[in-house]
ROSEPA-420930 format. One record per residue (C-alpha): residue in three letters; x, y, z. Coordinates in Angstrom, 1 decimal, always signed. Layout:
BEGIN
ALA | X | Y | Z;
...
# end
This chain:
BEGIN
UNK | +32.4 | +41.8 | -3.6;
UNK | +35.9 | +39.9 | -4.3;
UNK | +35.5 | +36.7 | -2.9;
UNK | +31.8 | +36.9 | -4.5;
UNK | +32.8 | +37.7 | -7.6;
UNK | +36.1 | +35.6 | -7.9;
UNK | +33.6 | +32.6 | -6.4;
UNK | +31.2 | +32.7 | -8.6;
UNK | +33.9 | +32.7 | -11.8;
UNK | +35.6 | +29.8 | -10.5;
UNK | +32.7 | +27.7 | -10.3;
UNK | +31.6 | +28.7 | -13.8;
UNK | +35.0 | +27.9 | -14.9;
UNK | +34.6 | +24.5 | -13.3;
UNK | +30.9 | +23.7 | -15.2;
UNK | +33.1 | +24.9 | -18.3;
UNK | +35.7 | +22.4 | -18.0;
UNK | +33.3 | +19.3 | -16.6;
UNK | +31.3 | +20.2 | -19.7;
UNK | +28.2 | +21.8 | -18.4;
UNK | +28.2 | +25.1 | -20.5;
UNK | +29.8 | +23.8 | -23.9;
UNK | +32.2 | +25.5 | -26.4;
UNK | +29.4 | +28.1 | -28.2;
UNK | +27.1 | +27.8 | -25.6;
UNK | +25.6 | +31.3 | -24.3;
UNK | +26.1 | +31.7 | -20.7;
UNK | +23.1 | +32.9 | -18.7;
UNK | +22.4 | +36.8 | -18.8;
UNK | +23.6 | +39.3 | -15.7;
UNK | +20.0 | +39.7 | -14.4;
UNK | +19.2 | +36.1 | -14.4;
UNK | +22.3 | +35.1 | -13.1;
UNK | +22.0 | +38.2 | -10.1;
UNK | +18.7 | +37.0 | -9.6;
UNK | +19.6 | +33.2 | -8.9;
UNK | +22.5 | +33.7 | -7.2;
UNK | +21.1 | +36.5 | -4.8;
UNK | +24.3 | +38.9 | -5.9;
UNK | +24.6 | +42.2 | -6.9;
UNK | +24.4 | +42.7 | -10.9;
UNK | +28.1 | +44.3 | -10.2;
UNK | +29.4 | +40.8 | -9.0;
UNK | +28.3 | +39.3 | -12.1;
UNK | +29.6 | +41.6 | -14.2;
UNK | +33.2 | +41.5 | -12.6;
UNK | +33.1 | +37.4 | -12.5;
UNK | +32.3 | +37.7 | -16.3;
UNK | +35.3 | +40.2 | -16.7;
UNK | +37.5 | +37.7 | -14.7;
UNK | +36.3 | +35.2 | -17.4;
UNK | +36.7 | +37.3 | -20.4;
UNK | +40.1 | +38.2 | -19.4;
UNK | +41.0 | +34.6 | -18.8;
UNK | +39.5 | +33.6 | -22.5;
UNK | +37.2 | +31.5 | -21.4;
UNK | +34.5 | +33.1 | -22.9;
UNK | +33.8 | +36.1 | -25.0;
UNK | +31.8 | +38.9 | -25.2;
UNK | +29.4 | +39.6 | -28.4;
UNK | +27.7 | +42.8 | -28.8;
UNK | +24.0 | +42.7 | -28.4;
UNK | +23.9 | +39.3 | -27.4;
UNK | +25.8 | +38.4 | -24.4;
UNK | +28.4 | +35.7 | -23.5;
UNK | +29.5 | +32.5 | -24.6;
UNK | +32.3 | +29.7 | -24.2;
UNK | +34.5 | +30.3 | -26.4;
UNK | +37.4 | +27.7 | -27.9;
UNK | +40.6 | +28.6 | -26.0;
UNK | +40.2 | +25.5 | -24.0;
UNK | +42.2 | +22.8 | -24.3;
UNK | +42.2 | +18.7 | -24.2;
UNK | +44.7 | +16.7 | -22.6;
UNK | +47.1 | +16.8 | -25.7;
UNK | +51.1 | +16.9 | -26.5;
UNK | +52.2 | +19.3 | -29.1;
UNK | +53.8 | +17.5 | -32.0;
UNK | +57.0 | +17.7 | -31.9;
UNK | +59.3 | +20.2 | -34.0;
UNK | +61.1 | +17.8 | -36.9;
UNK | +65.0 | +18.2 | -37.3;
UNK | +66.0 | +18.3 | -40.5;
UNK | +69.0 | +19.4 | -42.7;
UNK | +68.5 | +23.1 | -43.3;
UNK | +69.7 | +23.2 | -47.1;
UNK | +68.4 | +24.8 | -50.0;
UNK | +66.0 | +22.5 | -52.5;
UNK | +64.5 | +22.4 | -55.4;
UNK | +60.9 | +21.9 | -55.6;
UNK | +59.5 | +19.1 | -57.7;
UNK | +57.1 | +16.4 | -58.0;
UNK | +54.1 | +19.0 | -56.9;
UNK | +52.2 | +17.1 | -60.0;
UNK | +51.3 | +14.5 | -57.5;
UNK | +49.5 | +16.9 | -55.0;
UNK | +47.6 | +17.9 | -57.7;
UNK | +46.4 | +14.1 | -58.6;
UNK | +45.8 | +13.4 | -55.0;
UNK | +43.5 | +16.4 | -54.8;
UNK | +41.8 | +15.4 | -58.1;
UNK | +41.3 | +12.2 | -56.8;
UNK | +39.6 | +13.6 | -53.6;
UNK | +37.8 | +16.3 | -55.5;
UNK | +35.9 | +13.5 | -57.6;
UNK | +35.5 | +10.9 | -55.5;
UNK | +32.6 | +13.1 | -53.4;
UNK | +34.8 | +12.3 | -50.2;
UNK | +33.3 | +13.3 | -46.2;
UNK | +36.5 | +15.7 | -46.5;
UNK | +37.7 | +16.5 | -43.1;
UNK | +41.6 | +17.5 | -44.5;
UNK | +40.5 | +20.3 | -46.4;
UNK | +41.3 | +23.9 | -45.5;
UNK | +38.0 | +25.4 | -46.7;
UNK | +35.5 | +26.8 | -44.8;
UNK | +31.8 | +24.7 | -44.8;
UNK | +29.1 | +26.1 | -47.6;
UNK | +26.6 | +26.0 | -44.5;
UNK | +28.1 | +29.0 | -42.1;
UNK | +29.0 | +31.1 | -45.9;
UNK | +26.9 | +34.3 | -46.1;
UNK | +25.6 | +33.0 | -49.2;
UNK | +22.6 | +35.1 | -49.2;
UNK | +24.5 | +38.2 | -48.4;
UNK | +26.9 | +38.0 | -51.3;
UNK | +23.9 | +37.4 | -53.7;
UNK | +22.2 | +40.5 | -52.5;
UNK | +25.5 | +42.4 | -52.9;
UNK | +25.9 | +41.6 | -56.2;
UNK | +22.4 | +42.1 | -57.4;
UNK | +22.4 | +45.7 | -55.3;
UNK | +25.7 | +46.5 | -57.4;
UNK | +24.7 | +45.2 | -60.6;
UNK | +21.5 | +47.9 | -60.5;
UNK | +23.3 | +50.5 | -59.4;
UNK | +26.9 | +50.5 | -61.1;
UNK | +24.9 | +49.2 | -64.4;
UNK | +27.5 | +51.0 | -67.1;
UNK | +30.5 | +49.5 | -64.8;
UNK | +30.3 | +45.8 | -64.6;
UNK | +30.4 | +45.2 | -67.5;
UNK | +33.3 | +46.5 | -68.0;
UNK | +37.3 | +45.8 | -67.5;
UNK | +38.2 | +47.5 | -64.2;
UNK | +39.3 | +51.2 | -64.7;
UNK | +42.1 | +50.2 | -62.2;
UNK | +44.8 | +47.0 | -62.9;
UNK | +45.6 | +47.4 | -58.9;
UNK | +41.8 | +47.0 | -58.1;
UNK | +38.5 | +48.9 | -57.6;
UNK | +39.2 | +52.1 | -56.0;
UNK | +36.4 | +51.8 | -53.5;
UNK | +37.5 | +47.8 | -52.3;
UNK | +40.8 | +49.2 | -51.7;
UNK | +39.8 | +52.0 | -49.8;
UNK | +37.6 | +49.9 | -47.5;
UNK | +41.2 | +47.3 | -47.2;
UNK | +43.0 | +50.4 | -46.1;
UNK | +40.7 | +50.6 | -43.3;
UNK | +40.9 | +47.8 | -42.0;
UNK | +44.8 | +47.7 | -42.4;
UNK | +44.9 | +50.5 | -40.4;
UNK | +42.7 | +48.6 | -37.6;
UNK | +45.9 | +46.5 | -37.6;
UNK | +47.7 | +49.4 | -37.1;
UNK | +49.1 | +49.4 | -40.5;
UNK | +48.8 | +52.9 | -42.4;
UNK | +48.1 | +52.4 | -45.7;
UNK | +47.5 | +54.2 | -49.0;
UNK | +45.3 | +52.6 | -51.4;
UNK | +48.3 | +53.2 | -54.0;
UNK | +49.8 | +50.7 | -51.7;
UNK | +47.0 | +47.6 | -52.3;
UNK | +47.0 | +45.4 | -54.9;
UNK | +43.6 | +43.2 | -55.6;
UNK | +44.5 | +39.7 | -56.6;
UNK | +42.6 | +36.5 | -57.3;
UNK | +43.1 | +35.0 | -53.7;
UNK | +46.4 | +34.9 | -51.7;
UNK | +47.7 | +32.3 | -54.1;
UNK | +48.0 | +34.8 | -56.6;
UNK | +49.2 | +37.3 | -54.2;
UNK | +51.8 | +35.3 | -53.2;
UNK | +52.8 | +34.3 | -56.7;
UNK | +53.0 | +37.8 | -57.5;
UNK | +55.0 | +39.1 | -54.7;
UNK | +57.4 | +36.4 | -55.0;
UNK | +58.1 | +37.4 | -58.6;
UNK | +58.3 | +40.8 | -57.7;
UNK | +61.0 | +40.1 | -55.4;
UNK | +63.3 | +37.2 | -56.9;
UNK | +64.5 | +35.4 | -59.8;
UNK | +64.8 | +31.9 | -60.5;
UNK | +67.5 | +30.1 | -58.8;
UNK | +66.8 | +32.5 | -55.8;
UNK | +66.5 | +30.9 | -52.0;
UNK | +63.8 | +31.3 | -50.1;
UNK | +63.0 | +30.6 | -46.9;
UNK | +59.4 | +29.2 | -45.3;
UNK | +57.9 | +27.3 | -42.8;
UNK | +58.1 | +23.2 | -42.5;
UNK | +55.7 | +22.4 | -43.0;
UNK | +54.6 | +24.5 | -45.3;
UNK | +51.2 | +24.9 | -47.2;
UNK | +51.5 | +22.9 | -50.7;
UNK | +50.0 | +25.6 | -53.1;
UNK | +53.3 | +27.5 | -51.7;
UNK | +55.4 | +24.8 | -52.7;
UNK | +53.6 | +24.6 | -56.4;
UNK | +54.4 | +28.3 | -56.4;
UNK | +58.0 | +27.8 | -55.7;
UNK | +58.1 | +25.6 | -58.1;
UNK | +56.7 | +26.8 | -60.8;
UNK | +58.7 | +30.4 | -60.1;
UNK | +61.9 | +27.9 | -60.1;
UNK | +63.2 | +29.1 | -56.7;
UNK | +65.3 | +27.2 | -54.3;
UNK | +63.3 | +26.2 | -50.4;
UNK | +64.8 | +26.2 | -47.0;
UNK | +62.5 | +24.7 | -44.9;
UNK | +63.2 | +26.3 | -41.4;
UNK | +61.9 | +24.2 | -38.6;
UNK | +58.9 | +25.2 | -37.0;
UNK | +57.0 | +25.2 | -33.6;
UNK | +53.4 | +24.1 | -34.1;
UNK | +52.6 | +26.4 | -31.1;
UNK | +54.5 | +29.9 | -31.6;
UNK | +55.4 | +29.1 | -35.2;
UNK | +58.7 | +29.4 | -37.5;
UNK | +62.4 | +29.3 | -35.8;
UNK | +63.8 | +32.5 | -35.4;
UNK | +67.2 | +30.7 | -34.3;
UNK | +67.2 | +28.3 | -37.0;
UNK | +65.9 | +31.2 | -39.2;
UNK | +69.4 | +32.9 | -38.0;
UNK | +71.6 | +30.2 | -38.9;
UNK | +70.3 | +30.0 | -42.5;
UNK | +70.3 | +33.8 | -43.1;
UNK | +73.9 | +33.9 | -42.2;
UNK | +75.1 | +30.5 | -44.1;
UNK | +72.7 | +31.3 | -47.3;
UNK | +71.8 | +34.4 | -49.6;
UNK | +67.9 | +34.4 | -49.0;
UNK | +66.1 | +36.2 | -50.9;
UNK | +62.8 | +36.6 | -49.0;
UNK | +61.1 | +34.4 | -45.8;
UNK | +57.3 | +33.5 | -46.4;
UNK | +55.3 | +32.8 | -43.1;
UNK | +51.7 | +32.5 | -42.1;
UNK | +52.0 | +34.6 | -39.1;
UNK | +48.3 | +33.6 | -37.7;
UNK | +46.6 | +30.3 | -37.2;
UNK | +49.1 | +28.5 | -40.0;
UNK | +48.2 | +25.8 | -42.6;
UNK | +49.1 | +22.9 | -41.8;
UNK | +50.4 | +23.3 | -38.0;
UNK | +47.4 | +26.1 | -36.9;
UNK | +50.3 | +27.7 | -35.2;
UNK | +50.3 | +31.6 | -34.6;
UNK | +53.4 | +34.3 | -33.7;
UNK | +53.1 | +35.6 | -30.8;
UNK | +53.9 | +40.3 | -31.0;
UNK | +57.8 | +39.3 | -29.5;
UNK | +58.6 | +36.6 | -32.2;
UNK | +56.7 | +39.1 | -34.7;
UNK | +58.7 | +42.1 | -33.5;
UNK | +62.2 | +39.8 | -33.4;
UNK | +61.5 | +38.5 | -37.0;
UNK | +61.2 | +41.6 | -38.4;
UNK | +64.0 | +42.6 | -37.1;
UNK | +65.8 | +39.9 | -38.1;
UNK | +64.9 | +40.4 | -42.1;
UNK | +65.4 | +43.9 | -41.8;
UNK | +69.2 | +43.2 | -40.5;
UNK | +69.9 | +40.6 | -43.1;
UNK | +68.5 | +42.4 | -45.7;
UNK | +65.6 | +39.6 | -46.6;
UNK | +62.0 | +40.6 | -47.7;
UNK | +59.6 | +39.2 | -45.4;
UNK | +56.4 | +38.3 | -47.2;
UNK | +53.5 | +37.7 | -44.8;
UNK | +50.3 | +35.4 | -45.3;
UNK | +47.6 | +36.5 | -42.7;
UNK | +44.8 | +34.7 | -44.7;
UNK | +43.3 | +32.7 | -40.9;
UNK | +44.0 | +36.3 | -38.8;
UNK | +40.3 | +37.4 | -38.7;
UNK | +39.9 | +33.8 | -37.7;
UNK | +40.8 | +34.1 | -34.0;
UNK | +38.0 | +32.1 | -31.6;
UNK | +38.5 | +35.0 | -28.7;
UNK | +37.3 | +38.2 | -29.3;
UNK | +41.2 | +39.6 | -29.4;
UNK | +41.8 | +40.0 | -33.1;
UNK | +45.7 | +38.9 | -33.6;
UNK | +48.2 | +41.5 | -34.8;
UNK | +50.3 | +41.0 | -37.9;
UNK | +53.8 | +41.7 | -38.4;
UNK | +53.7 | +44.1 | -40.9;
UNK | +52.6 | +46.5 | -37.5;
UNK | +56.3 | +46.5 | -37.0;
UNK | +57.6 | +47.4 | -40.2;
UNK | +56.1 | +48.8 | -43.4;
UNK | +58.2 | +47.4 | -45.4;
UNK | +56.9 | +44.2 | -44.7;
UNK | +54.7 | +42.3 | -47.9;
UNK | +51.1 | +41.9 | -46.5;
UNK | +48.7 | +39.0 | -48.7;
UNK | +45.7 | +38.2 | -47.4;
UNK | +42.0 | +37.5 | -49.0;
UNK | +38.3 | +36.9 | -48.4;
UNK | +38.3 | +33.2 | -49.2;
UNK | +38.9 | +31.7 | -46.1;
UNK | +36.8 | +33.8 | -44.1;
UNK | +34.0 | +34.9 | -46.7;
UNK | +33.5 | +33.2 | -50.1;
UNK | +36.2 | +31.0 | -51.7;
UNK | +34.4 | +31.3 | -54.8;
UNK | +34.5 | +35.2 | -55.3;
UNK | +38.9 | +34.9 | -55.3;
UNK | +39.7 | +38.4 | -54.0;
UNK | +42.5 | +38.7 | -52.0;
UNK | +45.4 | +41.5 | -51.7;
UNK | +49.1 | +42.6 | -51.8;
UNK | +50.0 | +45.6 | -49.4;
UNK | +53.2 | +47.0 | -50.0;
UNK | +54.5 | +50.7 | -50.3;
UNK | +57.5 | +49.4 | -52.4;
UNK | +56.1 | +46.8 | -54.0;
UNK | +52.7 | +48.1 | -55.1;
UNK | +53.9 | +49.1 | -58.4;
UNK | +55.9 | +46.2 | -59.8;
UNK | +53.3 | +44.0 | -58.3;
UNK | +50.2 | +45.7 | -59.9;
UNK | +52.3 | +46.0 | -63.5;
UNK | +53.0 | +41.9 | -62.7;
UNK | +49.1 | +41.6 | -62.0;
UNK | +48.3 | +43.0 | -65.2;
UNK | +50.2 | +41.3 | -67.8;
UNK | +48.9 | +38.1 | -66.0;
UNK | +45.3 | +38.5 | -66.1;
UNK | +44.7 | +42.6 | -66.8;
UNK | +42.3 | +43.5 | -63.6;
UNK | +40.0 | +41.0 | -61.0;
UNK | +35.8 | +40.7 | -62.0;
UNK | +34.7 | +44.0 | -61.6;
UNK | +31.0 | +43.1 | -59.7;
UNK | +32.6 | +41.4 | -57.3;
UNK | +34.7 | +44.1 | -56.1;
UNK | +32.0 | +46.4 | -56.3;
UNK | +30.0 | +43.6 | -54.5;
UNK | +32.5 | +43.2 | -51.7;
UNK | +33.5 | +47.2 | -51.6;
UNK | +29.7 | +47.5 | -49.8;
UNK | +29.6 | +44.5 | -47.6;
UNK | +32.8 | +46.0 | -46.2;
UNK | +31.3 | +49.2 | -46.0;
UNK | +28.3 | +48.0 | -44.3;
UNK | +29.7 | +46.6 | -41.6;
UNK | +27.8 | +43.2 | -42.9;
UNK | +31.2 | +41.0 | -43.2;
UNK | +32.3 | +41.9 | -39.2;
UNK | +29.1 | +40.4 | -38.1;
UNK | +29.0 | +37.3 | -40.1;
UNK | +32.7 | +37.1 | -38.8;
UNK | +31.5 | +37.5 | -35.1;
UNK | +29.3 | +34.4 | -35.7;
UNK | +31.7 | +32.6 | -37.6;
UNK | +34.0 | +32.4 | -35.3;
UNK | +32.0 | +31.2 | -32.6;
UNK | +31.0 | +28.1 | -35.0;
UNK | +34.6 | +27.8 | -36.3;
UNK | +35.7 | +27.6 | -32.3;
UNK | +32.7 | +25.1 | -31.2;
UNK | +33.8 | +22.7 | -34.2;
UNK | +36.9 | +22.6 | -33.6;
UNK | +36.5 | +21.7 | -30.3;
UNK | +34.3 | +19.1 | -31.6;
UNK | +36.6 | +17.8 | -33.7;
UNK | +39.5 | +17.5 | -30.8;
UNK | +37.4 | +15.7 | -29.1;
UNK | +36.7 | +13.4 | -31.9;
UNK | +40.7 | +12.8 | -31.8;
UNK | +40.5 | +11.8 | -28.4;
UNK | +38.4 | +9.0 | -28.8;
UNK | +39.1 | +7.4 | -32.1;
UNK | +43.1 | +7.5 | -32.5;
UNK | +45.7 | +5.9 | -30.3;
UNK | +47.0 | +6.7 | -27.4;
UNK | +50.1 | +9.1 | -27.5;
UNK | +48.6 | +10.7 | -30.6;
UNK | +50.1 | +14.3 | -30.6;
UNK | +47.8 | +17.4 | -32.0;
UNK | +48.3 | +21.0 | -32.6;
UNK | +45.2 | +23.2 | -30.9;
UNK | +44.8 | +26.1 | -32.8;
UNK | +43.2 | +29.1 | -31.4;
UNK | +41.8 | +29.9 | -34.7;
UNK | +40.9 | +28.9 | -38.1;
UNK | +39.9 | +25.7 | -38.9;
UNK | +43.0 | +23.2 | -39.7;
UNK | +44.8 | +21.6 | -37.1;
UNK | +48.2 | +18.8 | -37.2;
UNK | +48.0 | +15.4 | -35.9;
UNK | +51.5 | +13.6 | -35.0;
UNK | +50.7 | +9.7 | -35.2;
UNK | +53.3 | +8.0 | -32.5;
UNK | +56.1 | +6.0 | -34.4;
UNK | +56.1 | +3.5 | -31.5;
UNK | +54.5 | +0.3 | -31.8;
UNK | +54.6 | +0.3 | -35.7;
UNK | +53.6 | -3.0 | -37.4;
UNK | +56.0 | -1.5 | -40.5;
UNK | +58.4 | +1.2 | -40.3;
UNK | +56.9 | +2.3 | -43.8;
UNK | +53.7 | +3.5 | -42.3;
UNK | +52.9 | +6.8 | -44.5;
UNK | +49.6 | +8.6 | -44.1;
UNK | +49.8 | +9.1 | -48.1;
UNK | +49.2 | +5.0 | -48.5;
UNK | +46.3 | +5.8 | -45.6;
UNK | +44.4 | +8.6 | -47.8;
UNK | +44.6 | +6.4 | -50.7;
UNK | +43.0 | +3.7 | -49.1;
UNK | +40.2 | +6.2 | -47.0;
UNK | +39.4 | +7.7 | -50.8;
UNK | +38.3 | +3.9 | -51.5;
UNK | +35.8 | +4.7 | -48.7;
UNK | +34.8 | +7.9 | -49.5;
UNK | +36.8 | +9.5 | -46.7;
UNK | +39.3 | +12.3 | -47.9;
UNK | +42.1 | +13.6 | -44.7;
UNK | +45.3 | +15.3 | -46.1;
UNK | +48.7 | +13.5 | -45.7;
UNK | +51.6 | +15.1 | -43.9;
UNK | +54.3 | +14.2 | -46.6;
UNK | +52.7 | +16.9 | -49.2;
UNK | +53.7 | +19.8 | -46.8;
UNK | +57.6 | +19.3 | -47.6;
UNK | +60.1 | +18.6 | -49.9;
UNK | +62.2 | +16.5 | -47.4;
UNK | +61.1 | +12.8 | -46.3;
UNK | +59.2 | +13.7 | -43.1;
UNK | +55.8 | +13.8 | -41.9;
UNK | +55.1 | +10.7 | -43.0;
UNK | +53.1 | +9.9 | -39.5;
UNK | +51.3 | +12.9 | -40.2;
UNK | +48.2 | +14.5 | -40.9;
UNK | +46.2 | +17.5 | -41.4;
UNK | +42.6 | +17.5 | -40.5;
UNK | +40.0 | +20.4 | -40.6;
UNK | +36.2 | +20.7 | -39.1;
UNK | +35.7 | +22.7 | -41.6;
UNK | +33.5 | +25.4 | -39.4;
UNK | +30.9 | +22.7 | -39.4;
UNK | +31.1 | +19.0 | -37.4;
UNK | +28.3 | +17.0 | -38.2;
UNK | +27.5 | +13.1 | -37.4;
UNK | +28.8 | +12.3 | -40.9;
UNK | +32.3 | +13.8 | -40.7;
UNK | +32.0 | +12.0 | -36.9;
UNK | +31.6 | +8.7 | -38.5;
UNK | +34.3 | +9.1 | -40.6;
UNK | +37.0 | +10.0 | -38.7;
UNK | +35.6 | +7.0 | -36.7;
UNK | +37.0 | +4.7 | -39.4;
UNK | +40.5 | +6.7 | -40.2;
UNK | +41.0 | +6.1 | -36.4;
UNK | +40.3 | +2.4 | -37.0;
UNK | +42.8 | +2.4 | -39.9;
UNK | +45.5 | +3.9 | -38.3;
UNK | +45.2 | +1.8 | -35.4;
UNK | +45.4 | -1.3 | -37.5;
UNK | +48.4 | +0.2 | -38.3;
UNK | +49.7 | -0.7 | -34.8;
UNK | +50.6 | -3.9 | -32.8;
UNK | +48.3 | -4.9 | -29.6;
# end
């Protein structure tokens, strides 16, 4: 049976990679595939295995086996940008929020926004949920929530799943928040004061720098790989030359770069903050987001003391705002923080959410999100490689739904080029992408950009990064 089997999994590999069986396709079943190939249903089984273990396609329960989106085009990473590791103060975030308003009312194709596509939302689901809980906890949703750290039942379901992670947590530990915006604004206040350094990613999400901001902390922007994520060398340096307070990262599938820490850099960076004495604040809001059917592991899994934030908004429904702090330390300054700010999160909701956890509901729709989140990104890489210019460098993220594209800086008709001056002129069209300058507070990224499929590619969003390409190569001589 080994030739066989290792046979007939290289030749599936090859109508994988010639494009054959697609990303999200279903591959054929055991039987049929025993039957046509005159094997043994064992053979099959262990070719599949091979494959599975080689992630080229994963296994869902009940229905069989599909391509998944661990495959690669013909791409160079972006490159990781040197810069001057100093502390800075945040300002001018007010122009993020313009550019946003701008792309929020100009009913934009948007294919630079980190939110998840209405159509592959459980929409149904979280109306049922709601309805169900609105009958049935009649005298309670009415009502403030008993609890400022969050529905008792929610956090128990949270704990759960932490402890899926392999993180063992009480639900005195869990804090529910309104998203992981406010979970991180919370945490950070817990934990410094203004004027305090902090370190985090470059680039770095913007709603983290408006947070900074607005807290009045100093950033030091540590380079970062757009494959295996933040510097743990240039972290170093800057731990031992500056008084950091706490290091913010987005250990899975990141926003902008879609990068993920692999268990060793996890393990090593926790290390590293526990030595120097630096609160580690973790963002995991993409993990549940991964296209193989391996689950990522988080780096609070190597020590409790780090702070976990996550929510259901990127995964679920944006427009429910639950997310959550998990801390053993933290939990109590956090959830007195959490009241003064806005008392207690919409009681229904939690209830709502409580049961779909509970049910086992929100691990299916995730099963089949993934798979669409994994075929449209691929889609979308695609996309890349036939509308921008050549040398064009992109992340490929193995989850989630954002990925970074490095324009070259070769061949420039002006050395101003900045994608900023691009998205301005693409929201004349309708078009909204996401420059790269937003995601700092130094001068760089200005030949970048962040694009999303936004779980969904379509022939519209097709057509329009069409025309960015043919903007950007304008932007080039012949």
């Amino acid at each position: 049976m080994g030739n066989l089997y290792h046979q007939l999994a290289a030749e599936i590999i090859s109508q994988i990679e010639s494009g054959i069986y697609k990303v999200g396709d279903k591959l054929p079943g055991v039987r049929t595939v025993s039957t046509q190939r005159g094997v043994s249903a064992a053979t099959v089984v262990a070719a599949y295995n091979e494959l599975l273990n080689g992630g080229y396609i994963e296994s869902r329960p009940r229905s069989g086996f599909y391509v998944n989106g661990l495959l690669t085009a013909d791409f160079q990473s972006p490159q990781i940008t040197q810069h001057k590791v100093v502390p800075r103060e945040i300002v001018g975030q007010q122009l993020v929020l313009e550019l946003l308003h701008q792309t929020q009312g100009a009913s934009a194709v948007n294919i630079g926004a980190a939110v998840p596509d209405a159509k592959i939302l459980p929409s149904v689901m979280v109306e049922k949920a709601i309805v169900k809980m609105a009958r049935l906890e009649r005298t309670n949703v009415c009502s403030y929530e008993s609890f400022a750290r969050g529905n008792l039942e929610l956090r128990q379901q949270i704990a759960k799943r932490m402890a899926q992670l392999g993180c063992q947590m009480s639900v005195d530990d869990i804090v529910i928040t309104n998203g992981c915006q406010e979970a991180l604004l919370l945490s950070l206040k817990a934990i410094t004061a203004p004027g305090d350094f902090i370190a985090i990613e470059s680039p770095s999400y913007y709603g983290l720098l408006q947070i900074i901001e607005h807290i009045g902390l100093q950033a030091i922007e540590i380079p970062t790989d757009p494959v295996t994520g933040i510097s743990l060398d240039a972290l170093q340096l800057a731990m031992e030359h500056w008084p950091i307070k706490a290091c913010l990262v987005v250990s899975n599938f990141s926003n902008p770069l879609g990068a993920s820490i692999s268990d060793d850099n996890k393990k090593a960076l926790t290390s590293l903050c526990r030595k120097h004495k630096v609160t580690l604040i973790e963002d995991d809001l993409y993990g549940d987001l991964a296209f193989g059917n391996q689950r990522p592991s988080v780096c609070k899994r190597f020590d409790e003391k780090v702070v976990y934030c996550s929510s259901f908004s990127k995964t679920f429904a944006p427009g429910l705002r639950v997310g959550w702090v998990a801390s053993k330390q933290l939990a109590p300054v956090i959830g007195q923080l959490k009241f003064m700010s806005s008392m207690a999160c919409p009681t229904i909701v939690q209830y709502a959410l409580a049961d779909i956890l509970g049910s086992g509901k929100y691990d299916r729709h995730l099963r089949g999100m993934r798979i669409q989140l994994a075929k449209s990104m691929h889609e979308l890489i695609l996309a890349i490689e036939r509308y921008f210019p050549a040398n064009t460098r992109i992340t490929q993220p193995q989850g989630g739904y954002v990925l970074w594209v490095e324009l070259p800086l070769e061949n420039l008709v002006s050395k101003n080029f900045d994608t900023y001056e691009l998205t301005l002129r693409l929201l004349d069209e309708k078009i909204a992408i996401t420059p790269g300058k937003i995601f700092t507070t130094t001068q760089k990224y200005k030949n970048c950009l962040r694009l999303s499929s936004g779980g969904m590619w379509t022939p519209r969003k097709e057509k329009a990064l069409k025309r960015v390409g043919e903007l950007i190569k304008q932007a080039y001589k012949n």
